[in-house]
C-alpha positions as CSV (number, residue, x, y, z in Angstrom):
1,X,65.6,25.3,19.8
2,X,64.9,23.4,23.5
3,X,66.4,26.3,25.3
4,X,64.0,28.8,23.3
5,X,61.4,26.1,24.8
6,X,62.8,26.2,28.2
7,X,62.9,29.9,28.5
8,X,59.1,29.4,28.0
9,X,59.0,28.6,32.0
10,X,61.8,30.1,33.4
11,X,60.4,33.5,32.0
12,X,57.5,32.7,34.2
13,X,56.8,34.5,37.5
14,X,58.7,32.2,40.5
15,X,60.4,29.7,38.4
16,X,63.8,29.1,38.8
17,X,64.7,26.1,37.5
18,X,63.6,23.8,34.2
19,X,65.4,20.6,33.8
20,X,65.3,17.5,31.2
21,X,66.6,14.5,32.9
22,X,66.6,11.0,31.5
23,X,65.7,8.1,34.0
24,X,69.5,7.1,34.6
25,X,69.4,10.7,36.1
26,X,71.4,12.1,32.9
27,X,70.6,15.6,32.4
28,X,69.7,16.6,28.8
29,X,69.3,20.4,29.4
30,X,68.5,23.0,31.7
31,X,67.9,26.4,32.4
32,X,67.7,27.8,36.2
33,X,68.4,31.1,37.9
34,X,70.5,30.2,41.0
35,X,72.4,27.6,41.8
36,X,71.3,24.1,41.7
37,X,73.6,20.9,41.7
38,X,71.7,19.6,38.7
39,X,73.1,16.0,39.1
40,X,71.9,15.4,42.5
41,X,68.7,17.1,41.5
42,X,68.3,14.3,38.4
43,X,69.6,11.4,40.5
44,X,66.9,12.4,43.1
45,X,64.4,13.0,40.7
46,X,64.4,9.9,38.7
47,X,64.0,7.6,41.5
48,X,60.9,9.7,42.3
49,X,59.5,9.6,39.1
50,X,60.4,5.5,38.9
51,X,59.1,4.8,42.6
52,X,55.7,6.9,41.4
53,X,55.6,5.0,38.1
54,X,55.5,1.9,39.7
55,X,52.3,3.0,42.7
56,X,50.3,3.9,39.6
57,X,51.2,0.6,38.0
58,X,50.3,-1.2,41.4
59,X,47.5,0.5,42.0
60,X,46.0,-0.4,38.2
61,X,45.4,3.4,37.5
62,X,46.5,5.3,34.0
63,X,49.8,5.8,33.8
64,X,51.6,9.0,35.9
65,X,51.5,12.3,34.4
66,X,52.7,14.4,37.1
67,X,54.3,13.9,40.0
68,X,54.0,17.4,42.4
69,X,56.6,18.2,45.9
70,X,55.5,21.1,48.0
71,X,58.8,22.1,50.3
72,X,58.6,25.1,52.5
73,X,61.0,27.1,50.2
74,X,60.5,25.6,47.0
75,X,57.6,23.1,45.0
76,X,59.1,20.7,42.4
77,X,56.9,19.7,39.6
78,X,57.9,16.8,37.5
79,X,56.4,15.1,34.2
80,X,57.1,12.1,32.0
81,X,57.9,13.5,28.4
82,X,58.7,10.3,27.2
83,X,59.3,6.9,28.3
84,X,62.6,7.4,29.6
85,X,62.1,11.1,29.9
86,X,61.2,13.7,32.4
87,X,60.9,17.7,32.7
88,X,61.4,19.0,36.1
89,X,60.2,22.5,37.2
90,X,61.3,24.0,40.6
91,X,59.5,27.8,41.5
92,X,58.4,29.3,44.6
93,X,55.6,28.9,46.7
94,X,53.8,31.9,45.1
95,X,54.2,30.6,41.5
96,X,51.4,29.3,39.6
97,X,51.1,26.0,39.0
98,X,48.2,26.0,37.0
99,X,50.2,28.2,34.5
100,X,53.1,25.9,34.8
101,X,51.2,22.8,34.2
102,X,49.2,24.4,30.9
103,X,52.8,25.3,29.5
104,X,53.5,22.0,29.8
105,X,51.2,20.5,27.7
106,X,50.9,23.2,24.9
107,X,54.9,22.4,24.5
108,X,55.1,18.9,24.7
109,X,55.2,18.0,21.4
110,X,58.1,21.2,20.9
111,X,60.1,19.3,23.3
112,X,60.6,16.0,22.4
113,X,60.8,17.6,18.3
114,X,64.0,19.4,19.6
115,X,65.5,16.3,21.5
């Protein structure tokens, strides 16, 4: 069932990569198209997603909902699905992350149902 859920953003145009990752950097699941070292990618991750958790927190704003990398070669988008639970998208340059970002929320709920 996740992977069915999964496949819902690698089937769109420049993604390459859809990853679960707990906060420990544990990865749950993941579905990519080339070759990515999915450990580092969750260690790396998770620190990201703590170090931004904590600026919202200092900054007294709502709590983080997305945390967004633009690299030359690649963007990284990253979201909290749960407390101690993130989803991690990697595309191109070209993809649209407007489309990413409104798959994300209309499956949500289907992810953490087939966790």
């Amino acid at each position: 069932m996740l992977k069915d859920i999964l496949n819902k953003f690698i089937i769109l145009e420049g993604v390459t990569s859809v990853t679960i990752i707990r906060d420990d950097g544990e990865v749950v699941d993941s579905l990519d198209t080339r070759e990515i070292d999915d450990i580092q990618l969750a260690a790396v991750v998770s620190f990201v997603m703590a170090e931004s958790k904590a600026m919202a927190q200092k900054l007294g704003k709502d709590p983080l909902t997305m945390v967004y990398l633009e690299f030359r070669d690649y963007m990284l988008l990253s979201a909290p699905l749960k407390d101690q639970l993130f989803i991690v998208v990697i595309a191109k340059p070209t993809a649209n992350i407007a489309l990413i970002n409104a798959e994300l929320k209309k499956n949500h709920q289907n992810i953490l149902q087939s966790l």
